[in-house]
N, C-alpha and C positions, 0 to 999 in steps of 0.2 A: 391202726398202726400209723404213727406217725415220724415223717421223717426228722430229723435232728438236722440243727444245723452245720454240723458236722459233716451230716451225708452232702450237701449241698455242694454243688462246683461254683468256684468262686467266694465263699464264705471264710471269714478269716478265722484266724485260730486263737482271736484274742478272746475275752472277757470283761464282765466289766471291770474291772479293778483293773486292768490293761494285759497285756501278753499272758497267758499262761507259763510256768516256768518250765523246763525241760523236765526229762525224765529219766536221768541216768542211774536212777537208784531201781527203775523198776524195769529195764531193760534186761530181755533174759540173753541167755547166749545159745540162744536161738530163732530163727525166724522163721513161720510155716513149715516146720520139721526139719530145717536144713541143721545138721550136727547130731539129729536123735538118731539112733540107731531103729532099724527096723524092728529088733525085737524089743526096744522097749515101747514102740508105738503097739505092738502084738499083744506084748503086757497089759498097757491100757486099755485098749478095744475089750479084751476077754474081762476084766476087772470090771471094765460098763456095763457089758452086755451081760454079765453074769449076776448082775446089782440090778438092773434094768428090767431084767426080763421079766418079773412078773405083770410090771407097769404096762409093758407094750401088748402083755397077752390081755390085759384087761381092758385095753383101747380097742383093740384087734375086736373081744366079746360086744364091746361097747357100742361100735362100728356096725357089726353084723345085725344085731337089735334095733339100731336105729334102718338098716336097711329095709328089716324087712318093716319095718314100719313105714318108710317111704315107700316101699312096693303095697301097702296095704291104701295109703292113703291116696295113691296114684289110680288103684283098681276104682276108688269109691268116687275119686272125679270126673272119670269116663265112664261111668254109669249113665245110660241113657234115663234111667228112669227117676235121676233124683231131682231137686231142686235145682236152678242154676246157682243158687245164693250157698247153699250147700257146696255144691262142686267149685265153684271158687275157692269155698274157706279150706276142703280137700287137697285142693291144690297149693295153696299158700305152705298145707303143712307138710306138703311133699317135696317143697322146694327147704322149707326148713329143712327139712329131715337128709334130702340129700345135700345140702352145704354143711348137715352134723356130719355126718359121714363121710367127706372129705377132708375137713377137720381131725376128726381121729384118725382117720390112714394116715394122714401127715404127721403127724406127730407119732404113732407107732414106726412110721418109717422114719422119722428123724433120729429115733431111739436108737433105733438098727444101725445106721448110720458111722460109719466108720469115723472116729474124731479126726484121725491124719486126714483120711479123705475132705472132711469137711473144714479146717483148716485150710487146707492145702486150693479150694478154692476160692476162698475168701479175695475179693473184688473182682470176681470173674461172673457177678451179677447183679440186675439191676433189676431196677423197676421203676414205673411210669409216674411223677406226679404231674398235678395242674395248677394253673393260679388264672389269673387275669391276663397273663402273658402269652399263655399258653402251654402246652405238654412240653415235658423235660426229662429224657432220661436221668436216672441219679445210680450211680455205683455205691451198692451196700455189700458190708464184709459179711463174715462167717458168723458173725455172735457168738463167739468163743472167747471169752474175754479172759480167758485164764490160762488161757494157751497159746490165744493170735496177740502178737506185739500188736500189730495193727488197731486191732478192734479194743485192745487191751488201754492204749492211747485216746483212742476215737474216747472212749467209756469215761475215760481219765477226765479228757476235757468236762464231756457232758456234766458228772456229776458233780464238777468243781465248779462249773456256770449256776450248776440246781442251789448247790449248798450257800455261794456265797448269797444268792440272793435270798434263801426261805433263811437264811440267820439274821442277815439285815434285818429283815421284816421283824422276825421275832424279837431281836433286840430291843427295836424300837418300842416295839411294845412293851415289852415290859421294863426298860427305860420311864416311859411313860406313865407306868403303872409307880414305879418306884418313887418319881415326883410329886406324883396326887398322893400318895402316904405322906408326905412330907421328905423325903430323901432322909429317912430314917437312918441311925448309923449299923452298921451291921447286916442294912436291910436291902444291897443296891444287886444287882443278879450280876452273874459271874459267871465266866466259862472256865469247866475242868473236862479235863480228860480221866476217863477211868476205862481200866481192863480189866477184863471177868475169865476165868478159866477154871478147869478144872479137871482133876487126876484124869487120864490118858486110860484109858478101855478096855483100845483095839478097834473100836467102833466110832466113826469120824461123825457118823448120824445121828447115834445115842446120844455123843457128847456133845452136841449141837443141840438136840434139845431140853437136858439137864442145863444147858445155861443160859437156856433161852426159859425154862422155867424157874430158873430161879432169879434171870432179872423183874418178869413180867411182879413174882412177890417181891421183891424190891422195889421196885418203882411202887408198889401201895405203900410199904411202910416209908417211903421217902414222900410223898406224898401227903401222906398224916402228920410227916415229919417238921413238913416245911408248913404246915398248916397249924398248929400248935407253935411255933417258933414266930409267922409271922400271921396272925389273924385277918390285918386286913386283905393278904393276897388270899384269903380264901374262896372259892371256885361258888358260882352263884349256880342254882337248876333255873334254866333257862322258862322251865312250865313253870313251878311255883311261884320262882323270885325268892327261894331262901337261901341260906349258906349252905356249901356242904364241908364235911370235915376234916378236906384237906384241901390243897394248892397245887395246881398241875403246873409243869414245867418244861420246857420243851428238850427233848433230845435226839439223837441221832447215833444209829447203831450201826457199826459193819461188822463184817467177817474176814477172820484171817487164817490159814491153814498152811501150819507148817509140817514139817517128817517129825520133828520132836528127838530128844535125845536117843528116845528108844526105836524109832521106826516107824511107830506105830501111826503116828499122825497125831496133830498136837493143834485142835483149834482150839480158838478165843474170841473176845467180841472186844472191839474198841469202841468206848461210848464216848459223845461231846454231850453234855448236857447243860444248861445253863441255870442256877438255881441260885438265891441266896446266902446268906450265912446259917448254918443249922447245926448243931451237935450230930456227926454222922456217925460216931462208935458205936451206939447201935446196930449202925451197917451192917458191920462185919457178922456180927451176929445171925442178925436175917439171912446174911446170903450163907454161911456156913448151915444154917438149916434147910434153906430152900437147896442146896445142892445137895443134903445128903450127906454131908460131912466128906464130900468131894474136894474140896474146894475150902483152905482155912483163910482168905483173906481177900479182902477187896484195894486193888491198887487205883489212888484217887490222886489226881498230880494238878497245879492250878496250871492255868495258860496263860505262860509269862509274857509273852508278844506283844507289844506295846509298851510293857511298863516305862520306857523311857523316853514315850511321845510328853508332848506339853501339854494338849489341852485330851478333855473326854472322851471326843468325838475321836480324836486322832489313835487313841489307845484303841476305842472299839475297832476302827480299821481296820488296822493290825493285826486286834486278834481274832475277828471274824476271818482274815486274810490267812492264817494260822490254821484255823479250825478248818478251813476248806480243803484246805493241801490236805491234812491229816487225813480227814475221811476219804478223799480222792484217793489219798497215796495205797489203804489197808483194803480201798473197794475195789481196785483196779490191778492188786499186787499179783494175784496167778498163782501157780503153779513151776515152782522152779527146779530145772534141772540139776541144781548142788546138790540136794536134799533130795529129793521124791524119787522114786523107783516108778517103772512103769505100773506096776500093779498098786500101788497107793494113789498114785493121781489120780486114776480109773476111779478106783472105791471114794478120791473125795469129791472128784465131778460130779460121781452118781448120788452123796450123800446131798449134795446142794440142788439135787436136781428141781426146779418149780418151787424153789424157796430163794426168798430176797435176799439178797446180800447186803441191801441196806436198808431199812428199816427207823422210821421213826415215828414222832408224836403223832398223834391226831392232828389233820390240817396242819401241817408244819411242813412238807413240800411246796414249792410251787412251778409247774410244770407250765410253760407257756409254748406254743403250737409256733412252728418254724414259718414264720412267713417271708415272703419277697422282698426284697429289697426295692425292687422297681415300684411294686403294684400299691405294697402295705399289705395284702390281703394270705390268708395261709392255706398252706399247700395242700390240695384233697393228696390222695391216694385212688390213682386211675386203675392200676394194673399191679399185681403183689408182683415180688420179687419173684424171679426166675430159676428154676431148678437149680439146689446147686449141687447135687449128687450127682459126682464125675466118677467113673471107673471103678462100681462096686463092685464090681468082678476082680478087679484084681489085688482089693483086699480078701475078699472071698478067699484066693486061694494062697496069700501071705498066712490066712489064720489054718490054714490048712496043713501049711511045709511047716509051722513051727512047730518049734520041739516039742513042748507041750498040748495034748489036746483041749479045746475050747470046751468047757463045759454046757453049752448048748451048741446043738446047729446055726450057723451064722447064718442069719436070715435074708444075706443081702441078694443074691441073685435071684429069690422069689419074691422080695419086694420090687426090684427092680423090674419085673413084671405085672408088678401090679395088684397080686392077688393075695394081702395081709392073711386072708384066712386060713394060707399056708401053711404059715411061719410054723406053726405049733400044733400041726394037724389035726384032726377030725374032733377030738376028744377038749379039745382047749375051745376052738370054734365053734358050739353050740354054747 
């Protein structure tokens, strides 16, 4: 885990392309729960934990296995009669085993974990890094980026610093590639924006992965597409050295999740993708197949930003400077109070839960390691972040006075002791 320059005290909030702009479009009207109502923070929690729970019980199983596995591999290193070469490697795999199992309790207890509660602590902990300078406390938030304006900002920046620079990069490249064809006409690459969606369920999970399966078959027949339209961008196998039968093209997916006309919840995927000129009627085709006939149409828009710089270089600017916001703005957007009930937020926190919200090509991020300013040299991570579970007892017993009963036992006051194999008694924990 590494920090961000974001986390850093003293680090400024520009980019390169200079300041980052505000954020008055993605400001909710609310901050760490100030304006929500208790029952609908009660909403959410029960809507988590009700989505959640089987995850946690299978950490919880996961946990227990490895334990006794580190008690098995512990008995065989204090063995007097074994090898010492032996009881080293015993030991190595007892200390694996007990940092697995630290791992999984933490994470079953994060599940558990009250969202208000954990919101509600965000920059009330830190943790230690080092350089050449020496150790430095750094305050890190909640990681709720769909709920804490905070972290929701922090996040904003970050992946507007990633974006413009893995687009630069790409550009150039296939700028580059576009010259040695000859600067063919028809043939120069190009950024569009396209959104993908598809008929509403009821299920915020389901419908995340019917469009997450029907771009992965889109992106082959655009592939094929652009490979046939322009031969010489076609993709070389790096073992052979022969052609293959399409052209790869770089792009860049997020996620957006809104309540939807009906209630129900209503995601979509915003894509930037940069490709040539190609006949894309087709498109529509494929994606109405690959969805299921979910989904009648593919919306494809060019990215006009720039068009009225003077020179080439100056357009790409622009619309690289374009394309970053965009993906920042739909990666960073949240969860909004106008729209969402408490019990939908719940169910689309839970449907995202350990899935990327942004997602692109192969090698097409690029992620560089937060260094000093003073030193040059980048930051280890001396000491992880500090508990931030505050006062799980007194969600414990908010989920208790609400009106409605929790459809599981709320796990928080016997996690907060420490013993996961509680949570779900006797029967769950073997």
């Amino acid at each position: 885990m590494q920090p961000t320059q974001r986390d850093l005290p003293g680090e400024p909030d520009d980019v390169e392309s200079g300041a980052a702009p505000p954020l008055p479009s993605l400001q909710s009207n609310f901050r760490h729960g100030g304006g929500i109502t208790g029952e609908w923070w009660s909403d959410l929690d029960r809507a988590w934990w009700g989505e959640v729970h089987g995850k946690a019980r299978a950490l919880v199983v996961r946990a227990r296995r490895a334990r006794e596995r580190e008690a098995h591999a512990s008995a065989r290193a204090r063995d007097p009669g074994i090898d010492p070469q032996l009881a080293l490697g015993w030991g190595r795999v007892a200390t694996a085993q007990r940092e697995r199992v630290a791992r999984l309790e933490a994470r079953a207890r994060s599940l558990a974990e009250s969202r208000e509660e954990r919101v509600g602590t965000c920059g009330n902990s830190a943790m230690t890094v080092s350089c050449k300078c020496g150790p430095r406390r750094v305050v890190v938030g909640c990681g709720q980026r769909w709920l804490c304006d905070a972290c929701r900002s922090r996040y904003y920046q970050t992946i507007r610093r990633v974006s413009l620079r893995s687009w630069r990069t790409r550009w150039q490249e296939r700028h580059d590639q576009w010259r040695a064809a000859g600067r063919r006409a028809g043939s120069a690459w190009r950024y569009y924006f396209i959104r993908l969606s598809v008929a509403h369920s009821g299920d915020v999970g389901a419908d995340r992965e019917r469009i997450l399966r029907g771009w992965t078959e889109a992106r082959e027949w655009i592939w094929r597409a652009i490979g046939r339209e322009h031969p010489y961008y076609l993709d070389v196998n790096a073992t052979t050295g022969r052609r293959k039968q399409g052209a790869s093209f770089p792009f860049q997916l997020t996620w957006e999740a809104t309540a939807g006309t009906d209630g129900l919840g209503h995601v979509h995927a915003h894509v930037v993708v940069l490709w040539p000129w190609f006949d894309w009627q087709g498109l529509h085709r494929v994606w109405v197949q690959a969805t299921e006939d979910q989904s009648n149409h593919v919306r494809i828009e060019a990215v006009r930003a720039g068009s009225g710089a003077q020179t080439e270089h100056a357009r790409a600017r622009d619309a690289v400077v374009a394309v970053a916001d965009y993906v920042a703005k739909y990666a960073s957007k949240g969860v909004t109070l106008e729209t969402f009930d408490g019990a939908l937020a719940g169910r689309t926190l839970a449907a995202f839960y350990c899935k990327r919200v942004v997602s692109a090509s192969r090698g097409f991020l690029f992620y560089e390691p937060c260094r000093c300013r003073e030193c040059g040299c980048a930051f280890d991570l001396r000491e992880p972040p500090e508990a931030r579970r505050v006062a799980l007892a007194q969600m414990s017993r908010r989920i208790a006075a609400a009106p409605r009963a929790s459809p599981y036992e709320w796990p928080a006051p016997v996690l907060r002791m420490g013993d996961v194999s509680r949570v779900f008694g006797a029967r769950d924990a073997v």
